[in-house]
MOPAC internal coordinates of N, CA, C and O (Angstrom, degrees):
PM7 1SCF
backbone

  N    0.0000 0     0.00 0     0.00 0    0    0    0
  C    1.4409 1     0.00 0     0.00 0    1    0    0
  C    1.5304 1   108.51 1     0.00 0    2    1    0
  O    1.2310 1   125.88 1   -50.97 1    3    2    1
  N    1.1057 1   106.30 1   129.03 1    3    2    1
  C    2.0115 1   122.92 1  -175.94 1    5    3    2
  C    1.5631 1    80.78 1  -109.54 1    6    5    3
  O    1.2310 1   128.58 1   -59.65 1    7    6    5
  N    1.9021 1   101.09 1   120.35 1    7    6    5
  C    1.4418 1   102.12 1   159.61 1    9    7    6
  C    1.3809 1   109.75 1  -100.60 1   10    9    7
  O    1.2310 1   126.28 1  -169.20 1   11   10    9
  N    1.6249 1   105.53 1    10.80 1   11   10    9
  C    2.0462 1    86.75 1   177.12 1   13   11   10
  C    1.8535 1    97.41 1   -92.76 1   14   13   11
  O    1.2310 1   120.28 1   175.25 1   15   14   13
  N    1.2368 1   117.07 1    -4.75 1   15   14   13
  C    1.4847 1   110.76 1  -173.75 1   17   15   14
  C    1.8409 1    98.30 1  -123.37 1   18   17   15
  O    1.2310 1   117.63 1   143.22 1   19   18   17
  N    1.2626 1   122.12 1   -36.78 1   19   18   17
  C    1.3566 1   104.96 1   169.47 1   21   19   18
  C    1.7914 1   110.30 1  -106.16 1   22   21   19
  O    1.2310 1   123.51 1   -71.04 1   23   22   21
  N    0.9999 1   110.88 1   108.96 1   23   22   21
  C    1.6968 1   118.83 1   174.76 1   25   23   22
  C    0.9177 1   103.05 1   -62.36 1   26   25   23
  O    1.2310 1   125.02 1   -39.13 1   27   26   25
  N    1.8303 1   107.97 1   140.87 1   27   26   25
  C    2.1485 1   110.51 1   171.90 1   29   27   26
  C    2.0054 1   106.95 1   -65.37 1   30   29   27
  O    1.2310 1   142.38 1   -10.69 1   31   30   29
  N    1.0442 1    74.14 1   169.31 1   31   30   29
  C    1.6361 1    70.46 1  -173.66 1   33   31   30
  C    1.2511 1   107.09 1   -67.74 1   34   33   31
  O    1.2310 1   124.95 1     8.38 1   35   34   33
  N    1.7759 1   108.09 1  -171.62 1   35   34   33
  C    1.9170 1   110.95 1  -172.30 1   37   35   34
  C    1.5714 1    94.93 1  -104.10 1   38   37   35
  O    1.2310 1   109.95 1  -155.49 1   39   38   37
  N    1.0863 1   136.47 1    24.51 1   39   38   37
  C    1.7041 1   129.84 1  -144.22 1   41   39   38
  C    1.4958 1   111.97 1   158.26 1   42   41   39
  O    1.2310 1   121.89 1   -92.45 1   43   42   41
  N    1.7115 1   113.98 1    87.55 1   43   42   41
  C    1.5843 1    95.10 1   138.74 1   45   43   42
  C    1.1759 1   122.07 1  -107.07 1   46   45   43
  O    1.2310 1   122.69 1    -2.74 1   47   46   45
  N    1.3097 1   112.46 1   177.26 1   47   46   45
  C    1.4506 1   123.92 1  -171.40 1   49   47   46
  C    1.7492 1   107.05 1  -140.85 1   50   49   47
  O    1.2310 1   133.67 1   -75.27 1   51   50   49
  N    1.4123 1    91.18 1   104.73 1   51   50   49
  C    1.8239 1    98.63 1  -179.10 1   53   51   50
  C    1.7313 1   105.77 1   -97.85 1   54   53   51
  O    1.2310 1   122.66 1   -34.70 1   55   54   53
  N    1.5664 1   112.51 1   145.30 1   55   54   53
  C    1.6281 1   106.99 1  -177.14 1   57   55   54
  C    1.8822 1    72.67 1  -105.55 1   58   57   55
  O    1.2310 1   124.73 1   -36.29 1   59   58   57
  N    1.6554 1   108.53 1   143.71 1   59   58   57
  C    1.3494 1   108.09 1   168.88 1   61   59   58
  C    1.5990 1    96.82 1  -116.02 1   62   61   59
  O    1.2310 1   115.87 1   -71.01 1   63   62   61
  N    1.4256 1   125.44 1   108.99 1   63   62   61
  C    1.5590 1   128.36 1  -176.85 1   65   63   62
  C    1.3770 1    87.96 1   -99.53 1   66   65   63
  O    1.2310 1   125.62 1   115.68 1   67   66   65
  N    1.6941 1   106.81 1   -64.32 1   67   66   65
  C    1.4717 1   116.07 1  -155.37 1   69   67   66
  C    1.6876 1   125.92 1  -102.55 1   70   69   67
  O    1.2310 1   131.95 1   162.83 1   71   70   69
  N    1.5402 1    94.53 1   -17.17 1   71   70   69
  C    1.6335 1   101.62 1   175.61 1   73   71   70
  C    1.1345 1    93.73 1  -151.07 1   74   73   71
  O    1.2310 1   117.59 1   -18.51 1   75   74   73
  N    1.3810 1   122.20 1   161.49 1   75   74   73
  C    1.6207 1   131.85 1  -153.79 1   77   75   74
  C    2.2308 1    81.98 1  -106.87 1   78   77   75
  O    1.2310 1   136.25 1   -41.78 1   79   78   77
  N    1.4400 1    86.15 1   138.22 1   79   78   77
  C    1.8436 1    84.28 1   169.62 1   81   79   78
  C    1.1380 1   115.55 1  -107.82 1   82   81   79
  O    1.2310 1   120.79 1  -149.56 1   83   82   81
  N    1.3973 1   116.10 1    30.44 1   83   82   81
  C    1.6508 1   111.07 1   156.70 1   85   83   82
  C    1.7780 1   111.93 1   -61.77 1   86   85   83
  O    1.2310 1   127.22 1   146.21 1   87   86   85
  N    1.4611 1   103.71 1   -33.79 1   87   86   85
  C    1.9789 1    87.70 1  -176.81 1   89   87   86
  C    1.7615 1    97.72 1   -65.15 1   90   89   87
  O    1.2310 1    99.91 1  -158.40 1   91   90   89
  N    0.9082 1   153.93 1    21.60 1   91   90   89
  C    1.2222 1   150.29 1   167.79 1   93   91   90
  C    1.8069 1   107.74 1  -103.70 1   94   93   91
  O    1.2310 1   124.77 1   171.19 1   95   94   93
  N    0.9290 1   108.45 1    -8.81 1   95   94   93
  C    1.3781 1   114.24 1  -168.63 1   97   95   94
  C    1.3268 1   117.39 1   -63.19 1   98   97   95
  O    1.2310 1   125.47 1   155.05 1   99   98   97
  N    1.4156 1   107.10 1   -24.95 1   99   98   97
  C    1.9351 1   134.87 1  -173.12 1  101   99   98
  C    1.2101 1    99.56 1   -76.26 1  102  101   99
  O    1.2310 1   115.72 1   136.73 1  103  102  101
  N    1.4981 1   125.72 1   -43.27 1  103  102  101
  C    1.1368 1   118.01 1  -168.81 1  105  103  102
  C    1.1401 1   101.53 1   -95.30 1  106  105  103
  O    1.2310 1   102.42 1   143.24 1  107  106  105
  N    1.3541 1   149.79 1   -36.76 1  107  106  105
  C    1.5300 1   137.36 1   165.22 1  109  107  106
  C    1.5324 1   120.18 1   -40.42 1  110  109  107
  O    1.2310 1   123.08 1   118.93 1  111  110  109
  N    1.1842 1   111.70 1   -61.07 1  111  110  109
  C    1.4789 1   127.89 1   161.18 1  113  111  110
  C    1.4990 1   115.87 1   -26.13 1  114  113  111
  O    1.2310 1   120.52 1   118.32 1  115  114  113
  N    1.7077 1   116.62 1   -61.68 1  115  114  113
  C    1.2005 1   125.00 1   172.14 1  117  115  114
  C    1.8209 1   107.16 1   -36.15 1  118  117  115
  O    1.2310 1   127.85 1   109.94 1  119  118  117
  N    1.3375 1   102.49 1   -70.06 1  119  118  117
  C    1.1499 1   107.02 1  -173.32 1  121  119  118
  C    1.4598 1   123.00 1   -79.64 1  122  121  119
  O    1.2310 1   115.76 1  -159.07 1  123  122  121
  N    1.1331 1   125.66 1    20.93 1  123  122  121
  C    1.0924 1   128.00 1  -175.00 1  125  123  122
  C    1.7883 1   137.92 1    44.48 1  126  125  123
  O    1.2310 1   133.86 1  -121.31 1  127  126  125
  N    1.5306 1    90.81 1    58.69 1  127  126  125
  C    1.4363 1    96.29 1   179.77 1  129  127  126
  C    1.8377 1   114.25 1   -90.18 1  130  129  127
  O    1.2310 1   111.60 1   -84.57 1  131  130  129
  N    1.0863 1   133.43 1    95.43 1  131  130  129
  C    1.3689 1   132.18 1   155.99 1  133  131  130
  C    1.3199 1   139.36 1    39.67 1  134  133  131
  O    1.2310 1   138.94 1    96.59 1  135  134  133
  N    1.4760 1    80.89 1   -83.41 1  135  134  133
  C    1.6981 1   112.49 1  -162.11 1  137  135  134
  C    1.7371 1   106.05 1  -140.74 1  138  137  135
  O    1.2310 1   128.08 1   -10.44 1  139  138  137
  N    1.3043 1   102.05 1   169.56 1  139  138  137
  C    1.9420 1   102.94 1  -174.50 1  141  139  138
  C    1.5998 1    96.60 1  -161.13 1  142  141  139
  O    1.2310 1   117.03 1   -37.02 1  143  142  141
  N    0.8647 1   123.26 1   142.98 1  143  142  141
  C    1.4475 1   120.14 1   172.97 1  145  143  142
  C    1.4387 1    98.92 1  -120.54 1  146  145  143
  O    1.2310 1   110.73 1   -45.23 1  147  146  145
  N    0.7225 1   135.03 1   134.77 1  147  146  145
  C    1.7764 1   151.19 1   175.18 1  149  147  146
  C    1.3733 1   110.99 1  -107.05 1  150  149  147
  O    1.2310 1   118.97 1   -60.17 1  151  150  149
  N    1.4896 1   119.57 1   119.83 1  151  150  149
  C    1.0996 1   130.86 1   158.59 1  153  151  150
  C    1.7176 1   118.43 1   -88.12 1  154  153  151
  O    1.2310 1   125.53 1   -33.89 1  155  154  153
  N    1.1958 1   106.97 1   146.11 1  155  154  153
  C    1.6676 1    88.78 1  -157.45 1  157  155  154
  C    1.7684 1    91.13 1  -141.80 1  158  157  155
  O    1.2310 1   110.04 1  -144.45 1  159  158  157
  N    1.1579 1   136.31 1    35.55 1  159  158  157
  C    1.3269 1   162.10 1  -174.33 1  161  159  158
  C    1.3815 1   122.60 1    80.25 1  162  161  159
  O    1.2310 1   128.14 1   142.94 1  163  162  161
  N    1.8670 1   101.93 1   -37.06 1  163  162  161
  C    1.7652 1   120.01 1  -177.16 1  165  163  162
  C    1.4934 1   104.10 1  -113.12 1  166  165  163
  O    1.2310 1   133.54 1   138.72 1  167  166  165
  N    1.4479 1    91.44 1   -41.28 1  167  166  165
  C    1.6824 1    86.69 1   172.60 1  169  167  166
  C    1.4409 1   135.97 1  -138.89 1  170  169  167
  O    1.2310 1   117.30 1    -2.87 1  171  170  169
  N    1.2612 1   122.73 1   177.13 1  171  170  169
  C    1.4130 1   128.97 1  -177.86 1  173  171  170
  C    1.2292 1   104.76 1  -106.87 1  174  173  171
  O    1.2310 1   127.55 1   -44.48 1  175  174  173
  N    1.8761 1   103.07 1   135.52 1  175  174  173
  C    1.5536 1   120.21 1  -171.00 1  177  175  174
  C    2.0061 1    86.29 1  -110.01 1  178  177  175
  O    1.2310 1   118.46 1   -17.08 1  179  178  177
  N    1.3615 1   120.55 1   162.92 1  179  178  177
  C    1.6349 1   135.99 1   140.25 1  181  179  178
  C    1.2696 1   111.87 1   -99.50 1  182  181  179
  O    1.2310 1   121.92 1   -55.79 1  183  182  181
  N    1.5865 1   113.93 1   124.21 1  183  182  181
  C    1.4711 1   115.06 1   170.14 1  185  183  182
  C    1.5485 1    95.75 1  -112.49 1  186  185  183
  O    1.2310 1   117.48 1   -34.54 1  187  186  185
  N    1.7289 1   122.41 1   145.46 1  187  186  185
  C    0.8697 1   116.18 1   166.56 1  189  187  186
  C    1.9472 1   118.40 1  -144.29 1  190  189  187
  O    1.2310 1   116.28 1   -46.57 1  191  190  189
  N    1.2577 1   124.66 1   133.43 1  191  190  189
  C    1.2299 1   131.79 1  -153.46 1  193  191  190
  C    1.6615 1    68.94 1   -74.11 1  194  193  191
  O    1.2310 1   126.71 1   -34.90 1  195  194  193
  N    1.7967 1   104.69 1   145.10 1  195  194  193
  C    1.0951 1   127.40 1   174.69 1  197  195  194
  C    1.4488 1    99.35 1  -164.68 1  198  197  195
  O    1.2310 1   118.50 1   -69.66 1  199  198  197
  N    1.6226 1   120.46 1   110.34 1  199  198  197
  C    1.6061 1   114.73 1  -177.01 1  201  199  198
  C    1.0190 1   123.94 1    54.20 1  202  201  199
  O    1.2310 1   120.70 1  -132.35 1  203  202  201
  N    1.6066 1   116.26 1    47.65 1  203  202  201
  C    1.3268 1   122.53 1  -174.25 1  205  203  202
  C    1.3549 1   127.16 1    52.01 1  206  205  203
  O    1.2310 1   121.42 1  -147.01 1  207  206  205
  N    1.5709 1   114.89 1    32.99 1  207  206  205
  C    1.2829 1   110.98 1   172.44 1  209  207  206
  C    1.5513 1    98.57 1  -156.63 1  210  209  207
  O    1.2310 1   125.18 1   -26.83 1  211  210  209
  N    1.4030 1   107.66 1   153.17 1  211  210  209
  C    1.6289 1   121.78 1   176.45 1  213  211  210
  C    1.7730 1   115.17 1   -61.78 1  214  213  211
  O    1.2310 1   122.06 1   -52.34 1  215  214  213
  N    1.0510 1   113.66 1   127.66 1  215  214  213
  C    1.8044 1    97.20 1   176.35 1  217  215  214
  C    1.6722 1    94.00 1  -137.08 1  218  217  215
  O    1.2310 1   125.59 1   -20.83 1  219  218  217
  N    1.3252 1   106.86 1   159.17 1  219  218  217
  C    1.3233 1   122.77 1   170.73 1  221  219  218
  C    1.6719 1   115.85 1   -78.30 1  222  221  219
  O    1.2310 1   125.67 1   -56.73 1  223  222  221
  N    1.2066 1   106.71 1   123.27 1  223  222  221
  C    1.6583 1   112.64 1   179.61 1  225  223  222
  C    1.2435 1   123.62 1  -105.31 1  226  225  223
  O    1.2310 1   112.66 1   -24.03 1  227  226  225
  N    1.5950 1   131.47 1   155.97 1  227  226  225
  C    1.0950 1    83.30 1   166.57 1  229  227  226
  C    1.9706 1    95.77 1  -121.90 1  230  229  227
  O    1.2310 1   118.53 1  -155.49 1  231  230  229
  N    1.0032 1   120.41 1    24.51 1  231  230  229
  C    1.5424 1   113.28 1   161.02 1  233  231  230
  C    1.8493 1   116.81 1  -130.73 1  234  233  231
  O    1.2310 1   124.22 1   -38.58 1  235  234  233
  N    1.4654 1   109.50 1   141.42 1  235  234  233
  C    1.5623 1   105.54 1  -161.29 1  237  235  234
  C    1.6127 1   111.06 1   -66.78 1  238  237  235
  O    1.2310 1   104.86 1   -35.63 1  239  238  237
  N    1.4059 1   145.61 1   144.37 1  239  238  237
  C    1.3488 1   137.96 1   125.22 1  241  239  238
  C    1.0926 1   121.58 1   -43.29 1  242  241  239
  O    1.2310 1   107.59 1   153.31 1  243  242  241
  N    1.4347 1   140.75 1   -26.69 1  243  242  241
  C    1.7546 1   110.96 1  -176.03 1  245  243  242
  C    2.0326 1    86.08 1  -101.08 1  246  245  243
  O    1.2310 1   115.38 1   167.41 1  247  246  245
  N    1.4809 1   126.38 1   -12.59 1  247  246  245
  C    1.4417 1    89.93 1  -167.69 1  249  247  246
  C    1.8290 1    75.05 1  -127.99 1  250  249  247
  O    1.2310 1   107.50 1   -71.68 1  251  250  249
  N    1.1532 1   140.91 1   108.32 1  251  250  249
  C    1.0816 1   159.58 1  -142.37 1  253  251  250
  C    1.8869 1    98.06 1   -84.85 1  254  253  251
  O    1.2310 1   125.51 1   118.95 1  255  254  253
  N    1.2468 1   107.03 1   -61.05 1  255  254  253
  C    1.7265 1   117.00 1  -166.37 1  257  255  254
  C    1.4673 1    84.55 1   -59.38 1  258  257  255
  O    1.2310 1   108.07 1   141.48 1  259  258  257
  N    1.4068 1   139.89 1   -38.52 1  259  258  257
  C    1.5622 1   120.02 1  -132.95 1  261  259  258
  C    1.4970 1    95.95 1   -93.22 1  262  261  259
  O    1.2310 1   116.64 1   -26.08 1  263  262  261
  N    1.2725 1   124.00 1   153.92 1  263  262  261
  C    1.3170 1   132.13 1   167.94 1  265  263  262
  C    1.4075 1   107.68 1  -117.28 1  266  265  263
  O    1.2310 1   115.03 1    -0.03 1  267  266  265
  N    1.5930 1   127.04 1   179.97 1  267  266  265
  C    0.9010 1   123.69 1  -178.79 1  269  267  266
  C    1.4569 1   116.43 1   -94.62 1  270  269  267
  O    1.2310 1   128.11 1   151.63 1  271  270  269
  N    1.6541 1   101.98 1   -28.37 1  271  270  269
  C    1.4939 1   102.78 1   152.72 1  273  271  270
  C    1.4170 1   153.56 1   -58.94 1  274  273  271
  O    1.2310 1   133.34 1   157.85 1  275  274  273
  N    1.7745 1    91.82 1   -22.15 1  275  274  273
  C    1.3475 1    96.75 1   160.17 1  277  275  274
  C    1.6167 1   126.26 1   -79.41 1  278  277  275
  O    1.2310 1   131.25 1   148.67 1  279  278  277
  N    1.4084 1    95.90 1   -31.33 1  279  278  277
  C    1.8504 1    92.48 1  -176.63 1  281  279  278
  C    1.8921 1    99.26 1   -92.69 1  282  281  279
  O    1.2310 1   121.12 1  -159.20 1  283  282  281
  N    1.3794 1   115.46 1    20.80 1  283  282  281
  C    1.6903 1   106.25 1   151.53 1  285  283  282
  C    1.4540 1   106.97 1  -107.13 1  286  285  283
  O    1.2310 1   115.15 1  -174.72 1  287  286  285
  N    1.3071 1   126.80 1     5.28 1  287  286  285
  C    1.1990 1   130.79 1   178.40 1  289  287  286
  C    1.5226 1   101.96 1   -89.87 1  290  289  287
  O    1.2310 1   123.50 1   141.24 1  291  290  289
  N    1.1084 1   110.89 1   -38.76 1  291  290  289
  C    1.7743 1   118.72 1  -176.18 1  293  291  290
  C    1.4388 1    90.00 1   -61.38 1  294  293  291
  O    1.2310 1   116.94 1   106.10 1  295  294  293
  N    1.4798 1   123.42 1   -73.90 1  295  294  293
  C    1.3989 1   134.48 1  -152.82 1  297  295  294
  C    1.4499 1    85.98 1   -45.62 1  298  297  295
  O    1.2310 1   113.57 1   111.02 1  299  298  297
  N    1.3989 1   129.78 1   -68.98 1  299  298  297
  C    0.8977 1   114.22 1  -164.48 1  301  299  298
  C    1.1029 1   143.56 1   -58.25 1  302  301  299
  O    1.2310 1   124.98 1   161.88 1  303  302  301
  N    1.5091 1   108.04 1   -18.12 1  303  302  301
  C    1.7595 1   113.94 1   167.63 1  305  303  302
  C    1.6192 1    99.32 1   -73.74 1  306  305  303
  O    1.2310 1   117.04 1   150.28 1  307  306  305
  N    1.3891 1   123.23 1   -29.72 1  307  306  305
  C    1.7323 1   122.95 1   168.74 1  309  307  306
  C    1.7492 1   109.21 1   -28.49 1  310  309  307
  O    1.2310 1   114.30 1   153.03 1  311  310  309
  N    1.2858 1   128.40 1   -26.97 1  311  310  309
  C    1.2906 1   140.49 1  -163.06 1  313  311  310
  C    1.2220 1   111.42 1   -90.77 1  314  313  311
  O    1.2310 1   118.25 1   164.47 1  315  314  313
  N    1.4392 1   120.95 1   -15.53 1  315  314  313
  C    1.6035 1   134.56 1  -168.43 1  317  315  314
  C    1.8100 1   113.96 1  -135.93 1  318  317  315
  O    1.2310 1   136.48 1   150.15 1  319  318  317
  N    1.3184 1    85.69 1   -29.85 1  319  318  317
  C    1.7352 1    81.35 1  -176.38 1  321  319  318
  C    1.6822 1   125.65 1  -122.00 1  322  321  319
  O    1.2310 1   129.37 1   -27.57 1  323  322  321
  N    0.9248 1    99.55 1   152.43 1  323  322  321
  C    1.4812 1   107.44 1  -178.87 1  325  323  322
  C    1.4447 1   100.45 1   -51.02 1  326  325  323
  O    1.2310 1   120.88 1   -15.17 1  327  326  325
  N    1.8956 1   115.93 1   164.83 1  327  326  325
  C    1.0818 1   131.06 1  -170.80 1  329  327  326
  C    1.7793 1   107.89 1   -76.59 1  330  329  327
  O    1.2310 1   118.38 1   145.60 1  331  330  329
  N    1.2155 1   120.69 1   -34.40 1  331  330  329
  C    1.1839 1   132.70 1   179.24 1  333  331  330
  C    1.3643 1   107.04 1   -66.08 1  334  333  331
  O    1.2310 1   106.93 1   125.96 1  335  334  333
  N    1.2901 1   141.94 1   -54.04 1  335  334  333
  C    1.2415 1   157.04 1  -169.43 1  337  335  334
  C    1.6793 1    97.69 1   -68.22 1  338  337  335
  O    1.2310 1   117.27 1   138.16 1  339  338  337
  N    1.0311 1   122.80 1   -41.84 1  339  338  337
  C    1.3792 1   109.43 1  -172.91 1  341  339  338
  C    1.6335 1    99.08 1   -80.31 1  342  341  339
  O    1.2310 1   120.88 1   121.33 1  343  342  341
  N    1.0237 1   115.91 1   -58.67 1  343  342  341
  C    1.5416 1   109.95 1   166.62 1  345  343  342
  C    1.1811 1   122.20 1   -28.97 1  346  345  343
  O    1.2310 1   122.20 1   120.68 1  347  346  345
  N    1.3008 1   113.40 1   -59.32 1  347  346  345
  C    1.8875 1    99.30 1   179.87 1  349  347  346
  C    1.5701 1   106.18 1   -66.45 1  350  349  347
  O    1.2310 1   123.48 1   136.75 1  351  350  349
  N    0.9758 1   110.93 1   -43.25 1  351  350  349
  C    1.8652 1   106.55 1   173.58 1  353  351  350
  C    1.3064 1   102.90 1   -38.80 1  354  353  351
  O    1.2310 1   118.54 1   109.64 1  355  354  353
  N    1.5174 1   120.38 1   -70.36 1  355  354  353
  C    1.2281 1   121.28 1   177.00 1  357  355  354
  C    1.4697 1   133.26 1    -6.62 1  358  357  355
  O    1.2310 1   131.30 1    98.70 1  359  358  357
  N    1.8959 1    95.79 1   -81.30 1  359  358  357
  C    1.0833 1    90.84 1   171.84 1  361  359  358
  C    1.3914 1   126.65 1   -75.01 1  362  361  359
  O    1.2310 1   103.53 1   163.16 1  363  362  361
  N    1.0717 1   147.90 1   -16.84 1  363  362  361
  C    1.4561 1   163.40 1   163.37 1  365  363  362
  C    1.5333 1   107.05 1   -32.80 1  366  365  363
  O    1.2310 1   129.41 1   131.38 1  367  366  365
  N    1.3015 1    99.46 1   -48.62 1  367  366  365
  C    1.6955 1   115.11 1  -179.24 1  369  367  366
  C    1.5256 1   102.90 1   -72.67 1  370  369  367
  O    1.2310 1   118.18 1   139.78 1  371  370  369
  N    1.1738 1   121.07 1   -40.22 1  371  370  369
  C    1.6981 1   127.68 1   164.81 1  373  371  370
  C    1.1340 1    94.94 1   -44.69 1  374  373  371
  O    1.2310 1   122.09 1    76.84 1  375  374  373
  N    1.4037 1   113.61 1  -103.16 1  375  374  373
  C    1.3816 1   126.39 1  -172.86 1  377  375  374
  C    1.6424 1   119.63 1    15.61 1  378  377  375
  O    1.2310 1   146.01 1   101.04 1  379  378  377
  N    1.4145 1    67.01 1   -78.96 1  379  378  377
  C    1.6995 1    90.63 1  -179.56 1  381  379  378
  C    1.7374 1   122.38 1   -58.42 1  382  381  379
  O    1.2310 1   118.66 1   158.07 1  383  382  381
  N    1.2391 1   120.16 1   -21.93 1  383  382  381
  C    0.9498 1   124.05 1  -155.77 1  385  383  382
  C    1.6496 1    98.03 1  -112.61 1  386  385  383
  O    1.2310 1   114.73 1   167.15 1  387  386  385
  N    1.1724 1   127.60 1   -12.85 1  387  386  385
  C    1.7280 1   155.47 1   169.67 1  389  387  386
  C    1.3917 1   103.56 1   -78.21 1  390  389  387
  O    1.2310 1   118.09 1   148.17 1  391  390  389
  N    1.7795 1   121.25 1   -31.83 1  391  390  389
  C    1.3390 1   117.57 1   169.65 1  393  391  390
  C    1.1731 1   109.38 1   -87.43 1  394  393  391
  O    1.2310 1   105.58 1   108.70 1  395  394  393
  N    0.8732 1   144.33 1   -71.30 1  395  394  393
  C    1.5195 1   153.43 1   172.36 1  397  395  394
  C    1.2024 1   104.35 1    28.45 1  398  397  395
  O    1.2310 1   107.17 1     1.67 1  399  398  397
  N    1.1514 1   141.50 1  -178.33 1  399  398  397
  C    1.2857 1   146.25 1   150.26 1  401  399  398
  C    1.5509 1   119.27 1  -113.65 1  402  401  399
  O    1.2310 1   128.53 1   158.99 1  403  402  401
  N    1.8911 1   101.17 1   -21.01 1  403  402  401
  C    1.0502 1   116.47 1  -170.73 1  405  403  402
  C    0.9668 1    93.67 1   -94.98 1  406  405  403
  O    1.2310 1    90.67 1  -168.43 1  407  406  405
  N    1.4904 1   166.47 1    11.57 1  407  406  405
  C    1.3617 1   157.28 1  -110.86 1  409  407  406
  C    1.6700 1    90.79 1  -133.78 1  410  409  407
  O    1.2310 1   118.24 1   137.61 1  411  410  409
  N    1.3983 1   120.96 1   -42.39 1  411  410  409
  C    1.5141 1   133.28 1   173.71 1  413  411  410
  C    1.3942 1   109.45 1   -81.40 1  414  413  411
  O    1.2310 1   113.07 1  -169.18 1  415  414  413
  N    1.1268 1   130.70 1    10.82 1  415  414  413
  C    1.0131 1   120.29 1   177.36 1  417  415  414
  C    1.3009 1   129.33 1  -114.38 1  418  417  415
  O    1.2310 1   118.06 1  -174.16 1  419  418  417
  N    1.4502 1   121.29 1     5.84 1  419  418  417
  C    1.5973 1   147.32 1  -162.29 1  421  419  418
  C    1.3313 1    78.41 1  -107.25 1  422  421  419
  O    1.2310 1   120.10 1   180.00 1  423  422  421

């Protein structure tokens, strides 16, 4: 891997069921990945490299509107509703949040 011609990505996203992916964190860091989203069984954490170190966020840099509270709010309707239903919520909550004016401004 050439990081002056292939850049680390803007975003991973680890599900932690069975082992926590902070020991991976060294090697993201190395290479300079961003951002991390952590799945953590119920919920979603933001990690974000800030001064050479990982910190907990709670709104994303590569997807700006999203917080982490909002997509544990989704998960959590995941517990009650059909797959379709969260989807149209989904996007609905886009929608809306694409009009905003304030939507660029978080």
């Amino acid at each position: 891997m050439n990081l002056s011609t292939d850049p680390p990505p803007d975003l991973i996203i680890e599900v932690d069921l069975t082992s926590p992916s902070t020991n991976r964190f060294v090697i993201y860091k190395s290479l300079g990945v961003p951002e991390i989203w952590r799945y953590l069984g119920e919920t979603v954490q933001f990690v974000q490299l800030q001064n050479g170190e990982y910190v907990i966020c709670e709104y994303s840099n590569t997807f700006p509107i999203v917080s982490a509270e909002i997509i544990n709010q989704f998960l959590q309707m995941a517990q009650t509703e059909d797959d379709m239903t969260i989807i149209d919520a989904l996007r609905v909550w886009v929608r809306e949040k694409l009009r905003s004016p304030s939507a660029t401004e978080q």
